[in-house]
C-alpha positions as CSV (number, residue, x, y, z in Angstrom):
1,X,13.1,22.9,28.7
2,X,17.1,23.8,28.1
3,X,18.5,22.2,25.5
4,X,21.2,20.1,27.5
5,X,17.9,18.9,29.7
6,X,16.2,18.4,26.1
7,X,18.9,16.2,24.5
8,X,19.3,14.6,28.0
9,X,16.2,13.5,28.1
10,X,15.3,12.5,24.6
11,X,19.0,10.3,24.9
12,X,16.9,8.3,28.2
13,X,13.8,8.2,26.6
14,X,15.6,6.7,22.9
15,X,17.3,4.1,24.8
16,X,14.9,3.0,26.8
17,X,12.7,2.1,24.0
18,X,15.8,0.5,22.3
19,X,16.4,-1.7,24.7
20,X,13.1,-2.6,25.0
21,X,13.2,-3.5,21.7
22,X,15.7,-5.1,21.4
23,X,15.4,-7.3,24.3
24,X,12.2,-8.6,23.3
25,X,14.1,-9.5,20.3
26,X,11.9,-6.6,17.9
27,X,15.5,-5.3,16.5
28,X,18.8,-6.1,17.0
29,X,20.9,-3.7,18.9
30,X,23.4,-2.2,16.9
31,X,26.1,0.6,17.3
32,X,23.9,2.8,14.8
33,X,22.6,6.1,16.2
34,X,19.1,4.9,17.5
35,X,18.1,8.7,18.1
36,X,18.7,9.2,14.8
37,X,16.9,6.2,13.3
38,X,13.8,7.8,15.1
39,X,13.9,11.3,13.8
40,X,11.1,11.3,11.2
41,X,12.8,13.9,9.4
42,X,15.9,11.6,9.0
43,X,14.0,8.1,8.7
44,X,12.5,9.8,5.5
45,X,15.5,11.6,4.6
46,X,17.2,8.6,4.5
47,X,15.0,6.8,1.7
48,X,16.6,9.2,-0.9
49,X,19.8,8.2,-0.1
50,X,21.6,7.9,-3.8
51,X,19.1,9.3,-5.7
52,X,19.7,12.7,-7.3
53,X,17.0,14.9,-5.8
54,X,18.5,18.4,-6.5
55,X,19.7,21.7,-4.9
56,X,20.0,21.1,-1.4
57,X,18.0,23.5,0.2
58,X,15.2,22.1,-2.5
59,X,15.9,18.8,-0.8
60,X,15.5,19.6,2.6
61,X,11.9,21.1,1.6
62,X,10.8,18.0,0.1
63,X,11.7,16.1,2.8
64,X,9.9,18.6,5.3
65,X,6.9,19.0,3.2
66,X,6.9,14.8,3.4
67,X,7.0,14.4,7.2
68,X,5.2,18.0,8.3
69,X,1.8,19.4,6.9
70,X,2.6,22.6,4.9
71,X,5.8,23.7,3.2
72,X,9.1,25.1,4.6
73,X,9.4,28.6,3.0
74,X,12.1,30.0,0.6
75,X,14.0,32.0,2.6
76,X,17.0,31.7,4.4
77,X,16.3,33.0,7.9
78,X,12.6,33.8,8.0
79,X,11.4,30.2,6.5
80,X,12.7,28.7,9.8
81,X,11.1,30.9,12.6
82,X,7.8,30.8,9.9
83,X,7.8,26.8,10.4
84,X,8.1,26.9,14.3
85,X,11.7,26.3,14.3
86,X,14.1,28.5,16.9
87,X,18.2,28.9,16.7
88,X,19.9,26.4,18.9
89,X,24.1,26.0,19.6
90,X,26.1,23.6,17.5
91,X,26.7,21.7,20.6
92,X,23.2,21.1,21.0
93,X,22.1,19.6,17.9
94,X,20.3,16.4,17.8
95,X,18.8,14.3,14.8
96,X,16.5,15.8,12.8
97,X,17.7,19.7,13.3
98,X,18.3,21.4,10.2
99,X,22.0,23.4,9.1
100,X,21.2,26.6,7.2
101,X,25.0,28.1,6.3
102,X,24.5,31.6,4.3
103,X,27.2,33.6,2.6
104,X,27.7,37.0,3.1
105,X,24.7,38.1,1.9
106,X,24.4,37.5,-2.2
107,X,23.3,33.6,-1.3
108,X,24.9,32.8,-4.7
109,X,28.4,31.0,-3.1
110,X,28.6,28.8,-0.1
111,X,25.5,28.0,1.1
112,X,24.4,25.2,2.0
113,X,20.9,23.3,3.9
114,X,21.3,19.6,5.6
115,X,19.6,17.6,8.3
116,X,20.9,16.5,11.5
117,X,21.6,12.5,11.5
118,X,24.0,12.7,14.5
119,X,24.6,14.7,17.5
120,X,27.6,16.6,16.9
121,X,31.0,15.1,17.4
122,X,33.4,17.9,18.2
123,X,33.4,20.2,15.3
124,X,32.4,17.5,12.9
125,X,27.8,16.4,12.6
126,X,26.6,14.0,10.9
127,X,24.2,15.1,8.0
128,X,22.2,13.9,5.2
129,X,21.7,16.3,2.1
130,X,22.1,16.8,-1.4
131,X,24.7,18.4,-4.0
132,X,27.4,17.9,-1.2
133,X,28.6,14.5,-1.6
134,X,28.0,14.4,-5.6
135,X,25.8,17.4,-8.0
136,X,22.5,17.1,-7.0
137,X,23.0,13.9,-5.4
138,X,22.0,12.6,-1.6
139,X,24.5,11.3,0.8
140,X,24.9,11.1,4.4
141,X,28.5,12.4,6.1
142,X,30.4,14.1,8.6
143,X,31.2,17.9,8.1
144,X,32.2,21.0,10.0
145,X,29.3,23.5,9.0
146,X,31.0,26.0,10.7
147,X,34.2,26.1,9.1
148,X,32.6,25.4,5.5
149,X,30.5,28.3,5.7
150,X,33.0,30.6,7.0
151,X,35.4,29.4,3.9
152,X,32.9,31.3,2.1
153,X,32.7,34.1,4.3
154,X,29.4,32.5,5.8
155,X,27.7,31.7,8.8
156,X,26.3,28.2,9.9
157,X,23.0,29.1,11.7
158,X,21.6,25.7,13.7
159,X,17.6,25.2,13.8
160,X,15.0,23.0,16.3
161,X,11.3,22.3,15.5
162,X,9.6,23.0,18.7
């Protein structure tokens, strides 16, 4: 399925079963991202919000190893493709994707690992990880991977389970 037709239809599909909800009087509609809110990775994600939980990228395995069976791999490329995840554009993000920005190559400087918690708002996405917001602490914001990772002479590389 293409990934316009993928966020399309998971969009229809997320607000269908909102509204459902909510008109039976289940949850309250809110303006909160309900596509987010479903993501297993960010539902869990979002229980360590203000706790100190470490290194991102150490963070984003926790979480994965949490909500998938087996472990998402050290590496920075490899570890991905490995855990049946494939390269997707920025512009087609959607909640739960992961953000893997590298560095040049010595992966010592400027890299960073967060998950998806909103679909991407012109350059800025919403994310949750740690050791951005505070050391080794985890927050949710808004960020421009791109631009963050190329300040460090980096590249933001943007990953889908499925």
């Amino acid at each position: 399925m293409k990934t316009r037709a993928r966020r399309t239809s998971a969009r229809t599909i997320v607000t269908a079963v909102a509204l459902a909800a909510a008109t039976s009087g289940a949850v309250p509609i809110t303006t909160a991202s309900t596509a987010s809110a479903l993501h297993p990775m960010v539902a869990h994600a979002r229980n360590y919000l203000g706790t100190y939980q470490g290194q991102c990228k150490v963070f984003v395995q926790k979480v994965y190893a949490e909500v998938y069976a087996g472990t998402l791999d050290q590496g920075y490329y490899q570890a991905y493709l490995n855990a049946g995840y494939h390269r997707v554009a920025k512009a087609d993000v959607v909640p739960g994707d992961i953000i893997q920005e590298t560095d040049s190559g010595s992966h010592t400087t400027g890299i960073h690992t967060a998950i998806v918690t909103g679909d991407p708002d012109g350059p800025e996405i919403r994310v949750i990880d740690s050791n951005f917001v505070a050391p080794n602490k985890v927050g949710e914001h808004t960020y421009n991977p791109t631009t963050h990772a190329q300040s460090h002479g980096g590249v933001a590389y943007y990953w889908h389970k499925g």
